[in-house]
C-alpha positions in Angstrom: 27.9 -14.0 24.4 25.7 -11.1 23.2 23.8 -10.9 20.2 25.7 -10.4 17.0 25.9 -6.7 16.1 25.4 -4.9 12.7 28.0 -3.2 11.7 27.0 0.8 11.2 28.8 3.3 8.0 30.2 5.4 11.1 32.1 2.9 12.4 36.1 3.2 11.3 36.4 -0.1 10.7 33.4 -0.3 8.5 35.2 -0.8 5.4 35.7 -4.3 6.4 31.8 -4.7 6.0 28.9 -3.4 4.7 26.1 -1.7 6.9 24.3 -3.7 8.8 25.7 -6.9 8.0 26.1 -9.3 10.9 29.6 -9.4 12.7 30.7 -11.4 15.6 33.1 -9.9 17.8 36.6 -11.4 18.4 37.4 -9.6 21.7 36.6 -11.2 24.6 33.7 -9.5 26.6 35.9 -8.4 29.1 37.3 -5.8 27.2 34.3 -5.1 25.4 31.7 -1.6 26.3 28.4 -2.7 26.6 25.7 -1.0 26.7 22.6 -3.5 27.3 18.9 -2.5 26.8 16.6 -6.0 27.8 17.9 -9.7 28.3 15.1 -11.3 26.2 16.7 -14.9 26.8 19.3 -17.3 28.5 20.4 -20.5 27.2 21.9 -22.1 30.0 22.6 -25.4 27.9 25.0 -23.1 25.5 26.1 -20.6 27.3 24.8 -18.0 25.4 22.5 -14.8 25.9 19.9 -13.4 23.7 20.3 -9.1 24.4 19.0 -5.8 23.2 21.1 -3.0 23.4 24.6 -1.7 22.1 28.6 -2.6 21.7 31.7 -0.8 21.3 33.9 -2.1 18.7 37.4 0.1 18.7 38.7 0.5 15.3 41.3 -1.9 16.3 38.9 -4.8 17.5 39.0 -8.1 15.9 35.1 -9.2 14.7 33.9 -11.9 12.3 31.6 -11.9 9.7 28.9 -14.8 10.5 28.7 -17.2 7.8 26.1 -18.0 5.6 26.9 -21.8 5.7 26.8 -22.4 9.4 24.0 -21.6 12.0 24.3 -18.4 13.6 24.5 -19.8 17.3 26.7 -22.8 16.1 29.3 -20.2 14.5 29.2 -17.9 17.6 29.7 -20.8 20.0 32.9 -22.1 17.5 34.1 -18.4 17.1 34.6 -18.0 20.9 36.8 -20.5 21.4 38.5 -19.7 18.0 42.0 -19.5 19.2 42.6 -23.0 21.2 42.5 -25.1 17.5 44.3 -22.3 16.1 47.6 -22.4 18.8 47.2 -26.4 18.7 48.1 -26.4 15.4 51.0 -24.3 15.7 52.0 -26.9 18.1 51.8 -30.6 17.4 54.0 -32.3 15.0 53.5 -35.4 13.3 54.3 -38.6 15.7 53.7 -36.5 19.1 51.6 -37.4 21.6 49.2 -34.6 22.8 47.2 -34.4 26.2 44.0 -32.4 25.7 42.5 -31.9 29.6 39.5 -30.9 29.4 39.1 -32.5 25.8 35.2 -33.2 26.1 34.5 -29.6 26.3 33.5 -26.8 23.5 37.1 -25.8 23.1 38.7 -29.1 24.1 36.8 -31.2 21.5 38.0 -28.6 19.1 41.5 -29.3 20.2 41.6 -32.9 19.8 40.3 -33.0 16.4 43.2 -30.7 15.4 45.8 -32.8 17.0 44.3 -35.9 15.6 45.1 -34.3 12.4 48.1 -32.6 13.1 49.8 -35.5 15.1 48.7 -37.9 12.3 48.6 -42.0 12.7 51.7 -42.0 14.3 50.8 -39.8 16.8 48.8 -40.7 20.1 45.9 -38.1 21.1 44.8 -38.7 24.8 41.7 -37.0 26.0 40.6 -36.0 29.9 37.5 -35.6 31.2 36.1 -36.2 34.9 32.9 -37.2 33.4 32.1 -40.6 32.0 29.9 -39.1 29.1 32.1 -37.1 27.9 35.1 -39.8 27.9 32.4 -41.7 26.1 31.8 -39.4 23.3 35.5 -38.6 22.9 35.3 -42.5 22.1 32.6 -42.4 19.5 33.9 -39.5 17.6 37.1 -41.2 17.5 39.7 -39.0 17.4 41.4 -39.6 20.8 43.8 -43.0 20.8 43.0 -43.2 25.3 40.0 -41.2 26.5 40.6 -41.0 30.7 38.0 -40.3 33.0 40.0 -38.6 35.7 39.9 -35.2 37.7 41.8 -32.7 36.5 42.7 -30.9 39.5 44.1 -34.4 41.0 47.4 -33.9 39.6 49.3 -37.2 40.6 46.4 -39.2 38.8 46.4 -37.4 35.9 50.1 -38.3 36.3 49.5 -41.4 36.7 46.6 -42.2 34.1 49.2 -40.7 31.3 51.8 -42.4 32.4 50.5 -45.6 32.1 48.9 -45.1 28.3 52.1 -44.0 27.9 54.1 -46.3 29.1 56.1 -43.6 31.1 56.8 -41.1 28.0 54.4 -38.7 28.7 52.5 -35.8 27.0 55.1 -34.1 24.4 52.8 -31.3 24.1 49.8 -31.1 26.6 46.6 -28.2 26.1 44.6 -27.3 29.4 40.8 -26.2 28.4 39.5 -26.7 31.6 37.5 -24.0 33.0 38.1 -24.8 36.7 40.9 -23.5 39.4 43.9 -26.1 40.3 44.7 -27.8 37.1 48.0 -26.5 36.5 50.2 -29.4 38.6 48.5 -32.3 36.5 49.1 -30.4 33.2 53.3 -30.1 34.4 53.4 -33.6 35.6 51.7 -35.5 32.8 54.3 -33.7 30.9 57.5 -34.8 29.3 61.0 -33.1 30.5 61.3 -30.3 27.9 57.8 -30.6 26.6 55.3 -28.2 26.0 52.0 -27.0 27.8 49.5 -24.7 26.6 47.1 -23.3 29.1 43.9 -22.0 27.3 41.6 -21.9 30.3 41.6 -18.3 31.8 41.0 -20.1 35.4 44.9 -20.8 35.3 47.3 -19.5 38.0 50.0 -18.7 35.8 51.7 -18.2 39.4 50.9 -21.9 40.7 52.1 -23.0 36.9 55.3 -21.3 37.3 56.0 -22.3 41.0 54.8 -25.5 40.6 57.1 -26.7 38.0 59.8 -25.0 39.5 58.7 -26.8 42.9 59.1 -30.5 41.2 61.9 -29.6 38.9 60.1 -30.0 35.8 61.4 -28.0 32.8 58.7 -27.2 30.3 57.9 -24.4 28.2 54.7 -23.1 29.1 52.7 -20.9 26.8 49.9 -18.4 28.4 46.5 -18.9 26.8 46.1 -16.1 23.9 42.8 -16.4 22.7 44.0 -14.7 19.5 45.8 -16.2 16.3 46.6 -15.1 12.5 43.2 -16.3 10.8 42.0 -18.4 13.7 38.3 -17.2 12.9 38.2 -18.9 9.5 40.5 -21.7 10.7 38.4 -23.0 13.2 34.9 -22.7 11.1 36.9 -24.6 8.3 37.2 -27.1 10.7 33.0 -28.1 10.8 33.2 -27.6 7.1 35.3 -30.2 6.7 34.3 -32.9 9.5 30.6 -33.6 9.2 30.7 -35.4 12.4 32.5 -32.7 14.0 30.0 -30.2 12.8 26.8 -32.6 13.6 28.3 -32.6 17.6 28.4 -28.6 17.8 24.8 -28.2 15.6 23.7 -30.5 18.3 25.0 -29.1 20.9 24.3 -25.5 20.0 22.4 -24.9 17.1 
């Protein structure tokens, strides 16, 4: 993620801030014109990249205003993954059970504190990680019911490993974050007949999804991973305001 701009008079969408304030942009940097100068620093441990030099912001592109309450690399870390809380709770309803793969991640750990809340006490929040620290952490923060140390992209035991917390029920409503390729078949078979799955990670194969839950006759609504939602920006830094554990873990991890 670059540096966060200032935004300039000239701009057209400078009404929506004053000069030179600090912004964060919304659009991923995919779509994003930049123009860099000097990479003064990487940050390997956040994924983050300290630049000189220049962005294009169309007067139609989403950006942030960085908050005063939160530190700057902690907000840009939460604001990039903005949308995945934002869609989850769209989705989960109280008493569902909700499969976050990939839940020991940036996003994923967002995602399982919103469907802890969303899915309340009578709801069951399973987490996946292949990695036994993370499963351990999803533990101590306490927001996941089952935290499973399985591999995503081994689709009959994350089958299996849901099933059995399960009791055979299944994920109603299951949220890929996973950043890695050949994820999709766990995601459809650890899901309920007519459940749903939301794939957030941009390393899905919306063609294997498709195929492969038409190839074992599983029918579930499947949602492609929009990274954008109505107010998901303030939602999602709302949600460190209001968990100081959740808010420690990113500071931690990012500030």
């Amino acid at each position: 993620m670059p540096w966060p701009p200032k935004c300039w008079a000239s701009w057209p969408s400078a009404a929506r801030c004053t000069t030179r304030e600090r912004i964060a942009t919304l659009v991923s940097l995919s779509l994003t014109p930049l123009h860099l100068e000097r990479i003064q620093a990487v940050h390997l441990e956040r994924d983050q990249i300290d630049v000189e030099g220049q962005a294009v912001l169309f007067q139609t592109g989403l950006f942030a205003k960085l908050p005063h309450d939160i530190p700057e690399t902690t907000a840009l870390a939460i604001l990039d993954v903005a949308g995945a809380p934002a869609q989850t709770a769209r989705l989960v309803q109280p008493g569902q059970t909700v499969l976050v793969i990939g839940g020991g991640g940036k996003s994923g750990t967002l995602c399982v504190y919103e469907a802890r809340k969303r899915a309340g006490p009578t709801g069951c929040v399973i987490g996946v990680s292949p990695f036994a620290k993370d499963c351990e952490r999803m533990r101590q923060l306490g927001w996941v019911d089952h935290a499973l140390q399985v591999d995503a992209t081994d689709a009959v035991a994350v089958m299996n490993a849901v099933a059995t917390v399960t009791h055979g029920r299944l994920a109603d409503v299951t949220i890929n974050c996973v950043n890695i390729q050949h994820s999709e078949m766990g995601s459809i078979l650890a899901t309920r007949e007519g459940g749903k799955i939301y794939f957030f990670s941009m390393a899905t194969s919306f063609t294997a999804a498709a195929l492969g839950a038409e190839g074992v006759g599983k029918d579930v609504e499947m949602l492609v991973g929009n990274g954008y939602a109505r107010g998901h920006a303030d939602h999602a830094l709302n949600l460190l305001r209001e968990s100081p554990a959740l808010r420690s873990l990113f500071e931690r991890l990012y500030a």
